[in-house]
PyMOL CGO cylinders between C-alpha atoms (Angstrom):
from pymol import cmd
from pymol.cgo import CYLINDER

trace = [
    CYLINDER, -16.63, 30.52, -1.31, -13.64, 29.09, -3.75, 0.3, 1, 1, 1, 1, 1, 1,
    CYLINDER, -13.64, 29.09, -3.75, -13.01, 25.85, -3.94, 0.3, 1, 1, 1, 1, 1, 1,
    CYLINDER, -13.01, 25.85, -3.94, -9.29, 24.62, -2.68, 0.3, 1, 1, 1, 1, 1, 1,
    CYLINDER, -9.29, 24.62, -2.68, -7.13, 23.83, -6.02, 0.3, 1, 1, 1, 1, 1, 1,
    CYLINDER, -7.13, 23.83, -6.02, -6.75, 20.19, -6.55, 0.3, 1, 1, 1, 1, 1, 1,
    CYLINDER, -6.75, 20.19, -6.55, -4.53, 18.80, -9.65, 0.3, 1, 1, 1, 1, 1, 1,
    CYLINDER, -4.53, 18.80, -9.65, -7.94, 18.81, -11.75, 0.3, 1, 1, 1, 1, 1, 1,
    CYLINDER, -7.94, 18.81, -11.75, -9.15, 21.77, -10.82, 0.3, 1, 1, 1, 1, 1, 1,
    CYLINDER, -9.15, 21.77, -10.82, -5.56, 23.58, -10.73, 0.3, 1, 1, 1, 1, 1, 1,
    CYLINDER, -5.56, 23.58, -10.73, -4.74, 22.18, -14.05, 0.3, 1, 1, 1, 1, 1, 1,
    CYLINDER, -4.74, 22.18, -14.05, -2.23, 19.95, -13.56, 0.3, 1, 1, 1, 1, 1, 1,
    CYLINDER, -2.23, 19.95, -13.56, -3.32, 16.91, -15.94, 0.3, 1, 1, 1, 1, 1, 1,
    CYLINDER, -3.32, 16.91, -15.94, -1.26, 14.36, -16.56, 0.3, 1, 1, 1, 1, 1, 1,
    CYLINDER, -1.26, 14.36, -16.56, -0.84, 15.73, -20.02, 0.3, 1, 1, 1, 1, 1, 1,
    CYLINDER, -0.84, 15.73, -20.02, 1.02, 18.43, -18.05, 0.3, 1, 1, 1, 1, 1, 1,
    CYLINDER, 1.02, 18.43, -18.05, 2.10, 16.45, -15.42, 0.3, 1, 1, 1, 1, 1, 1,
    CYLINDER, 2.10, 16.45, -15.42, 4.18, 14.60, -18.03, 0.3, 1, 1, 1, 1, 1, 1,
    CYLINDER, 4.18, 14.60, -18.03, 5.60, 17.91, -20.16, 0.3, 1, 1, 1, 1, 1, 1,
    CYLINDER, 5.60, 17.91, -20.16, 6.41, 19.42, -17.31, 0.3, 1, 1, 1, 1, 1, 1,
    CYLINDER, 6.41, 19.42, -17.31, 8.82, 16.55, -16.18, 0.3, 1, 1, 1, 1, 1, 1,
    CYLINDER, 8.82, 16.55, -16.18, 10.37, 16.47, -19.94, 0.3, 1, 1, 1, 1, 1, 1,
    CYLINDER, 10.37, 16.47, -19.94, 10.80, 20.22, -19.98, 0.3, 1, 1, 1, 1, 1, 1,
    CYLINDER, 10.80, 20.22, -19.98, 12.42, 19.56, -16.60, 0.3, 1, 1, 1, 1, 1, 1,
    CYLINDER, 12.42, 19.56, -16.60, 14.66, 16.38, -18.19, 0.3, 1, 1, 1, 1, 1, 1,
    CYLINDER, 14.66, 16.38, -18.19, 15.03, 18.10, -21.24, 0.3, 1, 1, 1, 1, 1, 1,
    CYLINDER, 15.03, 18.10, -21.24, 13.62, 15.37, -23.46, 0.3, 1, 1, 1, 1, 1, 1,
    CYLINDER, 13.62, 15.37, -23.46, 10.91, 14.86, -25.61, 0.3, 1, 1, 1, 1, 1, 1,
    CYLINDER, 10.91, 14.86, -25.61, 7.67, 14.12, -24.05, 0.3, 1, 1, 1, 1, 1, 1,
    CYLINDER, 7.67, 14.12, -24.05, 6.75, 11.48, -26.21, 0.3, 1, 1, 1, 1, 1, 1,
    CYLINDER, 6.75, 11.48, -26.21, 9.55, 9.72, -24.53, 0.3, 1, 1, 1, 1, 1, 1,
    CYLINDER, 9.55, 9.72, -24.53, 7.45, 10.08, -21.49, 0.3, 1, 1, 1, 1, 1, 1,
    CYLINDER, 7.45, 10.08, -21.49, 5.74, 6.94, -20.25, 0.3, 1, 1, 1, 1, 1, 1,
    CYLINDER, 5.74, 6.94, -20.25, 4.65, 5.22, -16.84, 0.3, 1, 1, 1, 1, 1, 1,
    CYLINDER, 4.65, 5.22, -16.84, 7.51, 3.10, -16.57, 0.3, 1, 1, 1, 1, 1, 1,
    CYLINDER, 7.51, 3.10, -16.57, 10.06, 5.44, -17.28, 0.3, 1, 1, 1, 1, 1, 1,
    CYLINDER, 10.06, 5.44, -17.28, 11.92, 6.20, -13.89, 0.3, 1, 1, 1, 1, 1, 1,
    CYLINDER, 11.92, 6.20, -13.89, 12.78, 10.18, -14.54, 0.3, 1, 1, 1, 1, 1, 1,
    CYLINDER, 12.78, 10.18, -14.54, 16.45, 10.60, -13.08, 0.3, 1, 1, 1, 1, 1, 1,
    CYLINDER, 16.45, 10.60, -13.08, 17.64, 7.86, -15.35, 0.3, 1, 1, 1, 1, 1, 1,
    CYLINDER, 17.64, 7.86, -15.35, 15.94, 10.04, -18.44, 0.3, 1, 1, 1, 1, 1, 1,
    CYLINDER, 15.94, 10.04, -18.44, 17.92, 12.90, -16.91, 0.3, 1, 1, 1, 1, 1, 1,
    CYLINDER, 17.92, 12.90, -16.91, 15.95, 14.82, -14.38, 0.3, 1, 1, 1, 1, 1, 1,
    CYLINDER, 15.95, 14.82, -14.38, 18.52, 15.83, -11.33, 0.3, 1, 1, 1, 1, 1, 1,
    CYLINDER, 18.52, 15.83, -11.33, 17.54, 16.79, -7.50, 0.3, 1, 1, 1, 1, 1, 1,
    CYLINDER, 17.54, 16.79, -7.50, 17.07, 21.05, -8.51, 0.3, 1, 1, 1, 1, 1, 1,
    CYLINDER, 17.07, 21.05, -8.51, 15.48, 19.78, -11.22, 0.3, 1, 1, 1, 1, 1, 1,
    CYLINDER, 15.48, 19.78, -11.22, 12.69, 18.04, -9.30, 0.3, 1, 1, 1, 1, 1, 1,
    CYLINDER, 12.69, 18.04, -9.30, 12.25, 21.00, -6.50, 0.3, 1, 1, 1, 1, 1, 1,
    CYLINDER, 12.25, 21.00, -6.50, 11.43, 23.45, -8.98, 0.3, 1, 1, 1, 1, 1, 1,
    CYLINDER, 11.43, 23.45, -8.98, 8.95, 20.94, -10.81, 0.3, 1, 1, 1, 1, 1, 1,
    CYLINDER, 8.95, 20.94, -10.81, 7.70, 20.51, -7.29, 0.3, 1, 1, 1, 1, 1, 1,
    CYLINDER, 7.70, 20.51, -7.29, 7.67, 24.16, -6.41, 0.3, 1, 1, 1, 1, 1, 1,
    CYLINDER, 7.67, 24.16, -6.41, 5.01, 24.71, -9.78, 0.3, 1, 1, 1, 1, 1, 1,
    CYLINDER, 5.01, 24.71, -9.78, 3.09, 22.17, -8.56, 0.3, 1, 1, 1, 1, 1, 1,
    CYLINDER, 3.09, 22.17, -8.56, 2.68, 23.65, -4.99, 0.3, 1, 1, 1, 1, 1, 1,
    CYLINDER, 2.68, 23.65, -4.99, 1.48, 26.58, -7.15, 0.3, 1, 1, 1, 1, 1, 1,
    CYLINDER, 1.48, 26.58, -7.15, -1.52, 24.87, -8.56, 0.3, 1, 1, 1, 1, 1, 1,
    CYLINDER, -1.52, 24.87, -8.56, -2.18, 22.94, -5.15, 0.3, 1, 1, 1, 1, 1, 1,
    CYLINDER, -2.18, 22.94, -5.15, -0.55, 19.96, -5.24, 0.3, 1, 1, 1, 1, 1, 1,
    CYLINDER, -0.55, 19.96, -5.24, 1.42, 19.23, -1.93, 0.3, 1, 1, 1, 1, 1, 1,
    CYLINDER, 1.42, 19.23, -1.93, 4.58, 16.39, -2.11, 0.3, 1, 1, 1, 1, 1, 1,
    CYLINDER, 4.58, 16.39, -2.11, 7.16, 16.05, -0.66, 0.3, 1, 1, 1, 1, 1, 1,
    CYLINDER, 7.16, 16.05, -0.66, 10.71, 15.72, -2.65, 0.3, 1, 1, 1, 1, 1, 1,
    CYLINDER, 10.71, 15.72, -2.65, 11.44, 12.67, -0.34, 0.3, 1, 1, 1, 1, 1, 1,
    CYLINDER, 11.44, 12.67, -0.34, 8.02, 11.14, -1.60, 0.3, 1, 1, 1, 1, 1, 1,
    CYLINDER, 8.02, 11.14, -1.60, 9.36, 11.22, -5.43, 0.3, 1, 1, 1, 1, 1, 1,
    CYLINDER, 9.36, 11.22, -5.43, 12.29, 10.85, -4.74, 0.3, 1, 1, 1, 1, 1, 1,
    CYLINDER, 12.29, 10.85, -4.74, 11.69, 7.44, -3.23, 0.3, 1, 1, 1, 1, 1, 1,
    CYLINDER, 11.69, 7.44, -3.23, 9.26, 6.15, -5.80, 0.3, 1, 1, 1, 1, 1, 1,
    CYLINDER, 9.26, 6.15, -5.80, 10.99, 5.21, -9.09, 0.3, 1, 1, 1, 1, 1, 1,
    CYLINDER, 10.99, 5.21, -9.09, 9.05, 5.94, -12.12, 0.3, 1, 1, 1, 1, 1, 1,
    CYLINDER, 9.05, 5.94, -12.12, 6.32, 8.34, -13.49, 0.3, 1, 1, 1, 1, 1, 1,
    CYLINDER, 6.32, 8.34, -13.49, 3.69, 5.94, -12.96, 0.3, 1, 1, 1, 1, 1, 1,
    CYLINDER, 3.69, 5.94, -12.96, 4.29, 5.90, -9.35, 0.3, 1, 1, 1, 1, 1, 1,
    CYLINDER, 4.29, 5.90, -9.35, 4.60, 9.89, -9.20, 0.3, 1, 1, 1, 1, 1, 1,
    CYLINDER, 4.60, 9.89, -9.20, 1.22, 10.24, -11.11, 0.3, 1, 1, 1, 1, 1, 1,
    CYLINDER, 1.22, 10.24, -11.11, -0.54, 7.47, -8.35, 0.3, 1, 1, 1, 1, 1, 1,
    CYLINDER, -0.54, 7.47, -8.35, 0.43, 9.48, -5.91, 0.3, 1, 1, 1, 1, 1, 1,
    CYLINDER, 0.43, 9.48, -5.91, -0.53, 12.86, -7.38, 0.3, 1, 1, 1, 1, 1, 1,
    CYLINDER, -0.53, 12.86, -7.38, -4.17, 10.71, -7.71, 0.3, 1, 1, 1, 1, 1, 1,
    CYLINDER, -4.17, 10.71, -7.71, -3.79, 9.32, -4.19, 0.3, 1, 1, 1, 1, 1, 1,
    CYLINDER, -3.79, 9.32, -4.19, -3.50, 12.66, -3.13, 0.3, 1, 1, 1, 1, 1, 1,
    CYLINDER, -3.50, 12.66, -3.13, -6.63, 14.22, -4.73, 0.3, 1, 1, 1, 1, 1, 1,
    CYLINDER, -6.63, 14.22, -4.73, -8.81, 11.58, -3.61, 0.3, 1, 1, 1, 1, 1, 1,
    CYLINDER, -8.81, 11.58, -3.61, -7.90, 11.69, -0.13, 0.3, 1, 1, 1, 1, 1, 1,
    CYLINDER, -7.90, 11.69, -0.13, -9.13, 15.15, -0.93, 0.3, 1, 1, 1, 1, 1, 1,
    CYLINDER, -9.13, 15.15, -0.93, -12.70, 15.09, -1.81, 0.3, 1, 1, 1, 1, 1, 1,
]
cmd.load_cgo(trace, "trace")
C-alpha cells in the first residue's frame, strides 16, 4: 500500500516552501522570512494559483481564499503544518 503524500513526505519543506514563493515573487529567497506578508514582496493572485497548483501536486490541499486571507509566510507555513497534522 503507498502512503498518501503529505508536505514531508511529498517534499515540500519549508526550505521549498519558501523558494518556491520567491521564484513566484521574483525575489531573493533570503529575503524570505515569517513575517514577510508575500503580495507586498510582489507575489500577485496568478501568481499564488500556480504556487498552489505545485503544491496540490505533492499533496498539499489549500485553498487560494485560505492564503489569501492570512497575511504573511508565517501564517501560510502554520497552516501548511496545521494541515499535515490533522493528517496523521
Amino acid at each position: 500500500m503507498t502512503a498518501t503524500p503529505t508536505p514531508t513526505t511529498a517534499g515540500l519543506t519549508r526550505e521549498r516552501f519558501l523558494a518556491d514563493v520567491a521564484s513566484a515573487a521574483r525575489v531573493d529567497v533570503s529575503a524570505m522570512s515569517d513575517g514577510l506578508a508575500p503580495f507586498e514582496a510582489g507575489l500577485d493572485s496568478l501568481r499564488l494559483l500556480v504556487l498552489i497548483d505545485g503544491w496540490r501536486k505533492l499533496g498539499v490541499e489549500l485553498g487560494f481564499g485560505e492564503l489569501a486571507e492570512r497575511r504573511t509566510l508565517g501564517d501560510w507555513w502554520a497552516l501548511i503544518e496545521a494541515r499535515e497534522r490533522g493528517r496523521a
